[in-house]
C-alpha positions as CSV (number, residue, x, y, z in Angstrom):
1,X,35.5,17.8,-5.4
2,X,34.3,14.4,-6.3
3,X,33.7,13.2,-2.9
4,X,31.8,16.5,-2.0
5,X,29.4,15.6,-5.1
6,X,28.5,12.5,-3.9
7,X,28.6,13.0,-0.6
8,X,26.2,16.1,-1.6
9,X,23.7,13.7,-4.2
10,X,23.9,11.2,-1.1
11,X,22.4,13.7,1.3
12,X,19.8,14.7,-1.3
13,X,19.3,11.2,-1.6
14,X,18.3,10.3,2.2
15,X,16.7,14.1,2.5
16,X,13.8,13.0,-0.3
17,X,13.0,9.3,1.8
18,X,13.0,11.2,5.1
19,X,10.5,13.2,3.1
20,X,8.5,10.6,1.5
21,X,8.1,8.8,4.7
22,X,7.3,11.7,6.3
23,X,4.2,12.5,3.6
24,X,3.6,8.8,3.7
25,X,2.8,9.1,7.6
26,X,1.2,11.8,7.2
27,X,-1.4,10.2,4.6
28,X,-1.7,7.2,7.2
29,X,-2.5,9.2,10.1
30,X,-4.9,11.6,7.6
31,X,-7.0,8.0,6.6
32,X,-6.8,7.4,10.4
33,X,-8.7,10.4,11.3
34,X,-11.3,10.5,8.1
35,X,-12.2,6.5,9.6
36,X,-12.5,7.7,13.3
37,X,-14.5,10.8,12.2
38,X,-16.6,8.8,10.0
39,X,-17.2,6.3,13.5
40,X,-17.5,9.5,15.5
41,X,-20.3,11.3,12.9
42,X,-22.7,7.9,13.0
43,X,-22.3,7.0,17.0
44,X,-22.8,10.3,17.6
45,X,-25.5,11.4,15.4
46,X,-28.8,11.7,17.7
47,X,-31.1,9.8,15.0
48,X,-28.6,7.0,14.7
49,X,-30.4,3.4,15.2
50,X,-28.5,0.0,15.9
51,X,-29.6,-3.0,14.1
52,X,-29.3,-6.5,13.8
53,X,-30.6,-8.6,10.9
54,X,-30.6,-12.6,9.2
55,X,-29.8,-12.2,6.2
56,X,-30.3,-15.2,3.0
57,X,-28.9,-15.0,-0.6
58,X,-26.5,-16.2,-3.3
59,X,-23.1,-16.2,-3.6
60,X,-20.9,-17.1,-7.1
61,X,-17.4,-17.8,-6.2
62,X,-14.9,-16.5,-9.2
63,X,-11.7,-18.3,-9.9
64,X,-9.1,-19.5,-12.0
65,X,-10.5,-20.7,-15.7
66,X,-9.1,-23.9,-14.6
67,X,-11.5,-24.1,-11.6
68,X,-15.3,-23.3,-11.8
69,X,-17.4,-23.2,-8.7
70,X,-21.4,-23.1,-8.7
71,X,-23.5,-20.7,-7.4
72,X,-24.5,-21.3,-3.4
73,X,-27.4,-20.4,-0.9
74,X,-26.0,-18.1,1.8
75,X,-26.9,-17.5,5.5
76,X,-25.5,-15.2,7.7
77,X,-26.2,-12.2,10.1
78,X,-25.3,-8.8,10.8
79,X,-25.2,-5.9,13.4
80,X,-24.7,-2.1,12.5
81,X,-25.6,1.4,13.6
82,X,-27.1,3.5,10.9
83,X,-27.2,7.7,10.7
84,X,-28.8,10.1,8.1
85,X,-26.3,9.9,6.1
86,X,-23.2,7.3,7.3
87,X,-23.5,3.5,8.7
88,X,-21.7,1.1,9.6
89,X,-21.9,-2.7,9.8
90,X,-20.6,-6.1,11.3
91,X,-21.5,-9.0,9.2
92,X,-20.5,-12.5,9.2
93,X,-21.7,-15.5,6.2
94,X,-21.3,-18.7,5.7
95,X,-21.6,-20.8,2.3
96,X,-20.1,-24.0,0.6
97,X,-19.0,-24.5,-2.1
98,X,-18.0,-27.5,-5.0
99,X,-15.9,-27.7,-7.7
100,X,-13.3,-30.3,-9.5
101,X,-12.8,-32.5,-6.8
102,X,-12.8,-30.0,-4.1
103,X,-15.7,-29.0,-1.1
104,X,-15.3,-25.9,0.4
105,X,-16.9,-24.4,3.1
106,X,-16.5,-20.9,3.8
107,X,-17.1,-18.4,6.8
108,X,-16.8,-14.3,5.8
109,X,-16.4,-11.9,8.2
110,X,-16.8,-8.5,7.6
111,X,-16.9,-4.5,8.5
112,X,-18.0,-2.2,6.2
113,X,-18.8,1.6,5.9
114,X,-22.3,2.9,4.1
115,X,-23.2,6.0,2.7
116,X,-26.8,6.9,2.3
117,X,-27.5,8.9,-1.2
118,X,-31.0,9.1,-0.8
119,X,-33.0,12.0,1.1
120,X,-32.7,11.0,5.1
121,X,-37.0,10.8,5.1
122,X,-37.1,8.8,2.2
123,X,-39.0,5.6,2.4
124,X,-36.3,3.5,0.3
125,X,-33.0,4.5,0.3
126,X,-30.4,3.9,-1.5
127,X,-26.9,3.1,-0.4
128,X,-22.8,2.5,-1.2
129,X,-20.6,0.3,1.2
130,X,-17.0,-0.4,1.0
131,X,-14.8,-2.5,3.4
132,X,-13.2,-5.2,3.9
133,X,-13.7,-8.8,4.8
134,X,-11.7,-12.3,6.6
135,X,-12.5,-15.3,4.6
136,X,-11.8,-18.4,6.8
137,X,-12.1,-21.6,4.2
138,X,-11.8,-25.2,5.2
139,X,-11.3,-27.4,2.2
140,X,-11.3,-31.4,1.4
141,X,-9.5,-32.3,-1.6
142,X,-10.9,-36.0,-3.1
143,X,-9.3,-37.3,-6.0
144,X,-10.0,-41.5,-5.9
145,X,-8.2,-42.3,-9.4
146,X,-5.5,-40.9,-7.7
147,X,-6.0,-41.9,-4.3
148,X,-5.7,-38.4,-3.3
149,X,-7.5,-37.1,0.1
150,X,-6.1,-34.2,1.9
151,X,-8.1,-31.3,3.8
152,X,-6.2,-27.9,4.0
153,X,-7.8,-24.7,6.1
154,X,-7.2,-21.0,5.0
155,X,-7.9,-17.4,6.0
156,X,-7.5,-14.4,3.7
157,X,-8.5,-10.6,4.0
158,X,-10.3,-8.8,1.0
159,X,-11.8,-6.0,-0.1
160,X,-15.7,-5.1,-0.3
161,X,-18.0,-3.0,-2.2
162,X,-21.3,-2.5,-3.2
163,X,-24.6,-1.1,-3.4
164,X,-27.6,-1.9,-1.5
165,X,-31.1,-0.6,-0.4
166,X,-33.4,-0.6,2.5
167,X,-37.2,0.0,2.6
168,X,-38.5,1.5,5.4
169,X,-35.7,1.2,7.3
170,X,-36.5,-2.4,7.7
171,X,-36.1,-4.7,4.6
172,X,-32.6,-4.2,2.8
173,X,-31.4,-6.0,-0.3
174,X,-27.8,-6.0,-1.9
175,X,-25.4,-7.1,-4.2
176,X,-21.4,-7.0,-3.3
177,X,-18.2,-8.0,-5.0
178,X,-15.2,-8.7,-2.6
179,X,-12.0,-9.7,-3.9
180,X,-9.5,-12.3,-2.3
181,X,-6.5,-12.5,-4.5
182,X,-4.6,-14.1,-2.0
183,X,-6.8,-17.4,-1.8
184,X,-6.2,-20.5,-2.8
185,X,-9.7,-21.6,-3.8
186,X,-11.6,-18.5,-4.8
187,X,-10.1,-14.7,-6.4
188,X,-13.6,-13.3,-5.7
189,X,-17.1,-13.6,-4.7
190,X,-20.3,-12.1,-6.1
191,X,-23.1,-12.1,-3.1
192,X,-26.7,-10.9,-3.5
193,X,-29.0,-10.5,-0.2
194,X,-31.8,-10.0,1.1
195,X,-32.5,-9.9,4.9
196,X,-34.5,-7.7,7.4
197,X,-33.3,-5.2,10.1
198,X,-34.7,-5.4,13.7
199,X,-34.0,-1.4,14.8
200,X,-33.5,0.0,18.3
201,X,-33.8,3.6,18.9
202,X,-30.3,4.9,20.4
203,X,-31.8,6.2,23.7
């Protein structure tokens, strides 16, 4: 009788993980095909517009309290496709940055999702993203008291949001927080931008 109660609990046991993988596959391949819709909705969309714009700003590395990091000029570029209502966008930025005894220079790739709140004939419009980014760092570490030098390279994914706006469909402006709690320099960066779209009419 025993054995028949655990065997029994056992079976109920490997019935509810073949189950919660089962729901957990199922919520995978649901996020899958809400992303590919998404994609789908803004290449398809017959007022969609491709883009590519320079972009120039400021970007305030967060980290430990044992570490500060000054705010830094930022350069970088993107290239999206726009819809009424969804866009999306390919961005990459470089900045450097100092701190104790320690230069960084950092490169952030990014893709990122947009959703349009305003009116799709509005003049300026304003917009949420969300995404996520690669930070690639390259680091020298200088401490002469302690005759320290070494130089250590990184790359860590994060996640992105935000909220911009574009006038005319031409100057956009925005400020984003992405997190990178895997990195050994920085736990976050606060970036505000400014750049200017050059549009092409999808044909």
């Amino acid at each position: 009788m025993k054995q028949c109660v655990v065997m029994g609990g056992v079976k109920n046991i490997v019935g509810g993980c073949k189950m919660k993988m089962k729901l957990e596959s199922i919520v995978k391949k649901a996020k899958k095909a809400v992303i590919a819709g998404l994609l789908f909705s803004t290449m398809s969309c017959a007022s969609s517009r491709f883009y590519i714009g320079p972009k120039v700003g400021v970007t305030t590395p967060l980290s430990e309290k044992e570490q500060t990091y000054e705010s830094s000029a930022t350069i970088g570029g993107a290239l999206g496709i726009v819809g009424e209502r969804v866009g999306m966008e390919f961005g990459l930025d470089y900045f450097h940055s100092s701190g104790n005894y320690i230069e960084t220079s950092h490169f952030l790739s990014d893709v990122n999702l947009n959703l349009n709140l305003s009116k799709p004939t509005a003049k300026t419009k304003l917009y949420l993203l969300g995404g996520a980014g690669l930070l690639s760092e390259s680091s020298i570490i200088s401490i002469p008291k302690f005759r320290v030098h070494d130089e250590m390279e990184s790359k860590t994914f994060g996640i992105e949001f935000g909220t911009g706006i574009t006038i005319i469909d031409r100057i956009d402006g925005r400020i984003t927080y992405i997190t990178m709690p895997e990195s050994e320099n920085v736990k976050g960066m606060i970036t505000i931008t400014g750049g200017y779209r050059f549009s092409f009419e999808r044909k």
